[in-house]
N, C-alpha and C positions, 0 to 999 in steps of 0.2 A: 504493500500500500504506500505511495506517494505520500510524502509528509505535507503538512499545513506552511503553504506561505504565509510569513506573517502580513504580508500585502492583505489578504482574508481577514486581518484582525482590524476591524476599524479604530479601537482604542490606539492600536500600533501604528495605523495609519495617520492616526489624528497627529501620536509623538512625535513623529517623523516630519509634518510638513512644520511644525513648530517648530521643530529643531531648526529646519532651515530656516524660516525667516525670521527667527531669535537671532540665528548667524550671520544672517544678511544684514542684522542692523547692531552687530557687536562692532565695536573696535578692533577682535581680532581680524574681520570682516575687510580687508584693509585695500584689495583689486577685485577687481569684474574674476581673474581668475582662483584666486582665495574661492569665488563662492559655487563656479562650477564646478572645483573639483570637491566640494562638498555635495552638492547637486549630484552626481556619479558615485559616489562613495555609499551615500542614503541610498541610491537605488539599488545598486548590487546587494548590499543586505536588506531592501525591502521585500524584495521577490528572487533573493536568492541566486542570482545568475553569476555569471564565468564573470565578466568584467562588463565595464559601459564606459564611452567615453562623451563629449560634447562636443560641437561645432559651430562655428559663428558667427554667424553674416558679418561679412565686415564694414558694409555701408546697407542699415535696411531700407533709406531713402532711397539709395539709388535706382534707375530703373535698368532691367536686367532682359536679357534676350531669352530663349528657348534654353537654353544650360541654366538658366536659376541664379538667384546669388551668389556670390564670390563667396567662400567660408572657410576659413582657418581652424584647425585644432585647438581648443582651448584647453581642456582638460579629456585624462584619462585615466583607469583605475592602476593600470601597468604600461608600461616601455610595448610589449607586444599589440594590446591593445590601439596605442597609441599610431603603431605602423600601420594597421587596417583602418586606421580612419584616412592617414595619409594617401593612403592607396582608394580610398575615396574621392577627396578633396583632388589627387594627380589623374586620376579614370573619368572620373566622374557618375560614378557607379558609387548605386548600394542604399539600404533602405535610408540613410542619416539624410543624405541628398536629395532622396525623394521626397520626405517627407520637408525637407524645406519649400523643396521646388512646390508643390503640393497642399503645404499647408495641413497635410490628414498624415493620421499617424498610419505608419505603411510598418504589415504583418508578414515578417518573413517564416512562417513556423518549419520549415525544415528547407533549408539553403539551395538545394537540390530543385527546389521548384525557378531559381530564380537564376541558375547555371546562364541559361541562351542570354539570357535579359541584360544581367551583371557580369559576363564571364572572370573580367581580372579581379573583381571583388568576390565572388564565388569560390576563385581558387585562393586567396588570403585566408578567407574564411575558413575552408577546408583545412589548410594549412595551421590553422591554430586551433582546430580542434572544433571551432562552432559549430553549433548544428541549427541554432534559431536565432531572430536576429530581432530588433522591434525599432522604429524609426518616432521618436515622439517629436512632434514638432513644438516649438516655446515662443507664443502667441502675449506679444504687448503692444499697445494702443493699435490694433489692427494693422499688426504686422509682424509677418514671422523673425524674429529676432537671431533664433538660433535652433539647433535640434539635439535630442539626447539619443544614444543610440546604446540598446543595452545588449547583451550578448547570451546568449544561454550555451554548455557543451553538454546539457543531457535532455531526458524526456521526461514529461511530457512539455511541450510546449505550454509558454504562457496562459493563463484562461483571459477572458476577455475581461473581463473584472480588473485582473491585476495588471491589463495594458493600462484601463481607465484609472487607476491609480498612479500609475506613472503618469499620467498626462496630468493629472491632478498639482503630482508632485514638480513637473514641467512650468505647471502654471504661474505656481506659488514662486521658481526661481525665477520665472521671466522678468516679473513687474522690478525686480531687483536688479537683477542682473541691466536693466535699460537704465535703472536710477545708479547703479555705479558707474556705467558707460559715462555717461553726462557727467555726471562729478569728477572721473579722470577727464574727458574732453575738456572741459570747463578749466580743469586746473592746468593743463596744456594750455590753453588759448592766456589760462590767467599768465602762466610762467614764457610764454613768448609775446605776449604784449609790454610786461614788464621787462624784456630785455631790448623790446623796442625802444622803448621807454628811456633804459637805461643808455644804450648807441646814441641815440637823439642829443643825450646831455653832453658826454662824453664829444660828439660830436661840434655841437654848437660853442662848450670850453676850446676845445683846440683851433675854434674859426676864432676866437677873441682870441688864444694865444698869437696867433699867428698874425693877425690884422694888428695886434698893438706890439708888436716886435716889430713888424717893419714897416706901420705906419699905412695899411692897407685899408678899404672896405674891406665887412667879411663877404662880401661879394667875392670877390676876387681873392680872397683868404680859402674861401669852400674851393673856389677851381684849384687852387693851389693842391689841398688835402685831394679832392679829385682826380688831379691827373699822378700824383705821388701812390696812389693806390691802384692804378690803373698801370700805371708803369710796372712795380711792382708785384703786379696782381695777388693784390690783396684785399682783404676787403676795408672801406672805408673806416667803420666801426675801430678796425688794428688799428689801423694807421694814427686815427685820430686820439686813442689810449695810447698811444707811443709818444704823442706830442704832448698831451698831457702829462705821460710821467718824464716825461724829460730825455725819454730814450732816443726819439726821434726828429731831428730840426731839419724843418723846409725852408729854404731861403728861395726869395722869392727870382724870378731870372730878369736880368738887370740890361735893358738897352740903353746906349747912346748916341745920340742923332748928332753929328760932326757937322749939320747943313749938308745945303745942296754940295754935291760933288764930293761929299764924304765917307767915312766909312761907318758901319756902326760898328762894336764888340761889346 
C-alpha cells in the first residue's frame, strides 16, 4: 500500500504555505532567490518527490513570440536537478516551459508519453532517473511570473489533489516572489541613479577646477575634460575624479596669432 502524502493533510498543507510567506516577509528572506529555493524545498517534502526546481521569466512585461518567455534557473533542490532545467531553458523543451508558455499546469505522469514531443528533455529525464514530471505555473497581477517544476523517480504518479496543492503553494510564492523582484529593481535603479548623481558632482568640481586654474568658462573647461577622456578612452566620470584628487592636470592648448604673415605655436 502506497503511503499518505502529507500534500493529503490539509493541516500540513495549511503549515507549509505559512511557512513560506512567514519567509517571504523575514529578514532572513533577503533575494527573489533566498525565496524560491524555499518555494522547491517545501515542495519536495510536501508530496514527496525526487527533486523540483524553478524558473523565471526574466522580463514578464515583455512581449514574446511562439517560444514563450525568456527564463532563467532560479532555484533547485540539487546540482542534477538543476542541469534538467538547463537543458530546458537551452531545448526549449519540457513541462516547466510549457507550463509558462501556457499558463496551465502541464501533467507529465510517466515521461514516456512525452519522448516524440520533448525528445532532449525526455532523454535528461531518463537519464536521472524520473519517471513523472508536473509543470506549475506562478500566476501574479495576471501574468505568469515564473514556473515550479517538480520531479517524481517512483509510482504512483501524483493525484490530482496534490498537483492543486502545488499550485496552491505556487500561488502563495508568486505574489512574493514579484514584491522582491521590485524591491531589488528599485534598489538597482536606487544604487545607479545615485552614482549618476554622484559622476554629475564629481564632474561639474573638476569643470571649476579647471576653469579657475586657467582662467577659463566651464564651457570650455567641460570640452577640455571631454576630449582628455576621449583621447584617452576613458570615461569622463575617471577623468574628472583624477582632476579632483589631484592625480590628473589638463592644461589647456595655448595658440599664438604673430599677425598677418605669421606663425602661430
Amino acid at each position: 500500500m502506497t503511503a499518505t502524502r502529507p500534500s493529503a493533510d490539509p493541516v500540513r498543507v495549511a503549515a507549509t504555505i505559512a511557512d513560506l510567506t512567514t519567509y517571504a516577509s523575514s529578514d532572513a528572506c533577503s533575494a527573489v532567490a533566498d525565496l524560491a529555493q524555499r518555494l522547491v524545498d517545501l515542495a519536495v517534502d510536501l508530496v514527496r518527490a525526487r527533486a523540483a526546481g524553478m524558473l523565471l521569466v526574466v522580463d514578464p512585461v515583455e512581449q514574446v513570440g511562439d517560444d514563450g518567455p525568456a527564463a532563467e534557473v532560479l532555484a533547485s533542490t540539487d546540482h542534477t536537478t538543476a542541469l534538467l532545467e538547463i537543458v530546458q531553458v537551452r531545448s526549449g523543451e519540457g513541462p516547466c516551459l510549457a507550463a509558462l508558455r501556457t499558463g496551465s499546469v502541464v501533467v507529465v505522469d510517466d515521461v514516456a508519453d512525452v519522448a516524440e514531443q520533448w525528445p532532449a528533455w525526455t532523454d535528461g529525464a531518463r537519464a536521472l532517473g524520473v519517471r513523472s514530471a508536473y509543470g506549475i505555473p506562478l500566476h501574479a497581477h495576471g501574468a505568469v511570473v515564473g514556473a515550479l517544476n517538480v520531479f517524481l523517480d517512483t509510482q504512483p504518479p501524483l493525484e490530482p489533489a496534490d498537483v492543486a496543492v502545488l499550485a496552491s503553494l505556487g500561488e502563495a510564492a508568486a505574489g512574493a516572489l514579484v514584491h522582491h523582484r521590485a524591491v531589488a529593481d528599485a534598489e538597482t535603479l536606487a544604487v545607479q541613479l545615485q552614482r549618476a548623481l554622484d559622476s554629475r558632482v564629481v564632474i561639474e568640481q573638476a569643470k571649476g577646477l579647471v576653469a579657475e586654474r586657467h582662467g577659463l568658462d566651464v564651457g570650455e573647461a567641460f570640452r577640455l575634460l571631454r576630449a582628455r577622456a576621449r583621447a584617452s578612452s576613458r570615461a569622463l566620470s575617471e577623468v574628472a575624479a583624477a582632476v579632483v584628487e589631484g592625480t590628473e592636470h589638463i592644461e589647456p592648448v595655448r595658440t599664438t596669432d604673430a599677425g598677418p604673415g605669421g606663425s602661430r605655436s
